[in-house]
C-alpha angles and dihedrals in degrees: 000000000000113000095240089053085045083057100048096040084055096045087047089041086042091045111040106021095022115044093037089054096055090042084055094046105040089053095049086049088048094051092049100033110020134220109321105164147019113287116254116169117246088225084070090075096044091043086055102057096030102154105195118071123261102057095160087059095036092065098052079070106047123074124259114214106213120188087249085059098063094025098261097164099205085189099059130016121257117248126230107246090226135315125114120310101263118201106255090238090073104047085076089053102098078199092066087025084060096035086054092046090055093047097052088053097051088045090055094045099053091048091052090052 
């Protein structure tokens, strides 16, 4: 593969598999867990360690995801739609963050049964 059609392959695969799939995720984590940190946008990463030339007329063609696009109120925190109270000290631990995501699977699974 040619590097320009690399490129365009990755800006196509970043736009339209990529971007709709975090939109949908980081709202559905909003909405259960509410917000937990500050906003950075996940194109900053990509944008950092771009590796075609061009970079300044590249991002003018990827999309950008900004808080307002997933409803990440920087004015008010979001509220978790149910689950326990949880201390604020171990919503920051990726070890309970994953425990409660597995329970709330299990949880939606057997009530689907």
């Amino acid at each position: 593969m040619e590097p320009q059609e690399a490129k365009l392959w990755f800006i196509n695969l970043w736009n339209l598999c990529i971007v709709p799939h975090m939109l949908d995720s980081v709202r559905d984590g909003l909405q259960m867990y509410g917000k937990r940190a500050s906003w950075e946008d996940p194109l900053r990463g990509i944008l950092d360690t771009w590796p075609w030339a061009n970079l300044h007329q590249d991002q003018d063609n990827l999309v950008h995801i900004r808080p307002e696009d997933v409803g990440f109120d920087t004015s008010q925190p979001v509220r978790p739609r149910s689950g326990p109270s949880v201390d604020p000290g171990q919503m920051e631990d990726p070890l309970f963050n994953m425990l409660m995501t597995l329970q709330e699977a299990a949880n939606t699974e057997s009530g689907d049964l």
